[in-house]
C-alpha positions in Angstrom: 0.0 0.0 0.0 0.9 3.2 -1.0 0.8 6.3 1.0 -0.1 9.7 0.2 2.8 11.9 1.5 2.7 15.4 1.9 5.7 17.8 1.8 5.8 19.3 4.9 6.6 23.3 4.7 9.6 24.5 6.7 9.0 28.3 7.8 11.8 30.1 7.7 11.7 33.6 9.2 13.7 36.2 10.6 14.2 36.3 14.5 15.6 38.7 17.1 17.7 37.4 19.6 17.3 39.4 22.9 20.9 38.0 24.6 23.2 40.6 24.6 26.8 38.4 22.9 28.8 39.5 25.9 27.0 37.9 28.3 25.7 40.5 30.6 29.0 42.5 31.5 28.4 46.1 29.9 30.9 49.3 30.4 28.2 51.4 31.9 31.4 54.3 32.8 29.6 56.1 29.4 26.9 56.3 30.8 26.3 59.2 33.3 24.5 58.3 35.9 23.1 61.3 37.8 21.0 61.6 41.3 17.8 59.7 40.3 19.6 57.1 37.8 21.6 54.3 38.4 21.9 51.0 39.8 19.5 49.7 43.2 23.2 49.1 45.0 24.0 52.7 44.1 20.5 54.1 45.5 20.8 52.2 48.9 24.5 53.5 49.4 22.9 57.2 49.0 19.7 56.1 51.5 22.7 54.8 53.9 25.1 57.7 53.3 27.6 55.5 52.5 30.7 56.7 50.0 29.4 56.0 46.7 31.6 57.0 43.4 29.1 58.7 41.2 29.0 62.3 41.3 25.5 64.2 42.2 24.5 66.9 39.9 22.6 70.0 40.9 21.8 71.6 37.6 23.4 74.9 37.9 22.5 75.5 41.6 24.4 76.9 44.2 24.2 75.3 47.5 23.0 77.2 50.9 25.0 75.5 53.1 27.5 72.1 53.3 27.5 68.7 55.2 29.1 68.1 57.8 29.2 64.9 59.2 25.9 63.8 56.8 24.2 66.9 58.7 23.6 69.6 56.2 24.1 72.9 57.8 22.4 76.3 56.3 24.8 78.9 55.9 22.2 82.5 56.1 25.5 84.4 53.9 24.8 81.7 51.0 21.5 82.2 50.7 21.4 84.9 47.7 19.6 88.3 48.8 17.6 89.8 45.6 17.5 93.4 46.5 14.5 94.8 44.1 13.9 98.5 43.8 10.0 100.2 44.4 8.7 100.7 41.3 5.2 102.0 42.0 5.0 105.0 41.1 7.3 104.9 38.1 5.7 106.0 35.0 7.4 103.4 32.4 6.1 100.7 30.8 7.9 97.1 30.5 7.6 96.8 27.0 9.3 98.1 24.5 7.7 98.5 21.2 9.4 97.1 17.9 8.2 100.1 15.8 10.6 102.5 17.9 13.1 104.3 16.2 16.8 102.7 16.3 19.1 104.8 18.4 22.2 105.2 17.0 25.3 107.1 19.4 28.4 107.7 18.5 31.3 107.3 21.1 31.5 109.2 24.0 35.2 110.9 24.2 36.6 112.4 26.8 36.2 115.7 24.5 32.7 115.0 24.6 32.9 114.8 28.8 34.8 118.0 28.8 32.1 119.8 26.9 29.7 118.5 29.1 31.0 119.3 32.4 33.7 122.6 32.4 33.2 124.0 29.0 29.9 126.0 30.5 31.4 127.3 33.3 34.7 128.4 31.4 32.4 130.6 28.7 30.6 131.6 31.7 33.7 132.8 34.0 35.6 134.1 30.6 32.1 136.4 30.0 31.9 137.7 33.6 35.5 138.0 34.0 36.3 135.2 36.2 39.5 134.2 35.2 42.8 135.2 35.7 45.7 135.9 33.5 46.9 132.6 33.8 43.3 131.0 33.1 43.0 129.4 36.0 39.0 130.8 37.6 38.8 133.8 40.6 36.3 131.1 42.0 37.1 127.4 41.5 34.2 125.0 41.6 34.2 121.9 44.1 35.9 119.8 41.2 38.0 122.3 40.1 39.7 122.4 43.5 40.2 118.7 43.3 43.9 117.2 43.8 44.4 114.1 40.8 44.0 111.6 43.9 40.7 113.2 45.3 39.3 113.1 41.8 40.6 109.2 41.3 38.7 108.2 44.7 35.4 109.9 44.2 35.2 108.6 40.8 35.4 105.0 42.2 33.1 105.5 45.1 29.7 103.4 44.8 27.3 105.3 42.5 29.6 106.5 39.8 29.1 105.9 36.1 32.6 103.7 36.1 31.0 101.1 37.4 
């Protein structure tokens, strides 16, 4: 007797092998493995302040105080002070409009200062007869009596335009 024998069909089809070739040992020191990330070992030896290796990132900001002995101390001088001036009854807006005209300077020289601050009080004195022979004035203002060093301080002091 003869049997009826049917090919059987072999399915051949692509598979994707989840085993990683090395066997499990990866280089994870590319990795960078800051405050919330890493390894459960790594997380308990934070919960246990124990030394651990990886660095803790704080995003750009400062600390207010330091550990000492795993007791974090605040420090009131490293706490930043944002001193804000009163702006209620000032009288400009916050926005500046696009459409404004462009403002274009040119540099300021030290002519330009010298016009600004003597040269009316030298027309004025020279008008009057304020000056002497010499061209030094009859009646020196405050910063006209001025020694160099006087006029080197006070331009230093808080509230100058140097600064």
């Amino acid at each position: 007797m003869w049997r009826k024998v049917t090919p059987t069909v072999v399915n051949f089809s692509r598979s994707l092998h989840t085993s990683v070739p090395v066997c499990g040992s990866r280089n994870f020191r590319k990795f960078p493995l800051y405050n919330k990330r890493g390894t459960r070992v790594y997380k308990l030896q934070r919960l246990q302040n124990l030394p651990f290796c990886l660095p803790i990132y704080k995003y750009g900001v400062r600390d207010t105080g330091e550990v000492v002995d795993n007791v974090y101390r605040k420090i009131p001088e490293m706490i930043p002070e944002l001193i804000v001036p009163d702006l209620t009854d000032c009288k400009l807006k916050p926005y500046v409009s696009y459409r404004t005209q462009e403002v274009v300077q040119s540099e300021f020289t030290s002519e330009d200062l010298f016009k600004a601050v003597y040269s009316q009080k030298i027309i004025e004195d020279y008008k009057h007869g304020g000056l002497r022979e010499d061209g030094s004035p009859v009646e020196p203002s405050p910063e006209e009596k001025m020694t160099p060093e006087e006029a080197f301080i006070e331009a230093r002091k808080t509230g100058s335009d140097i600064f």
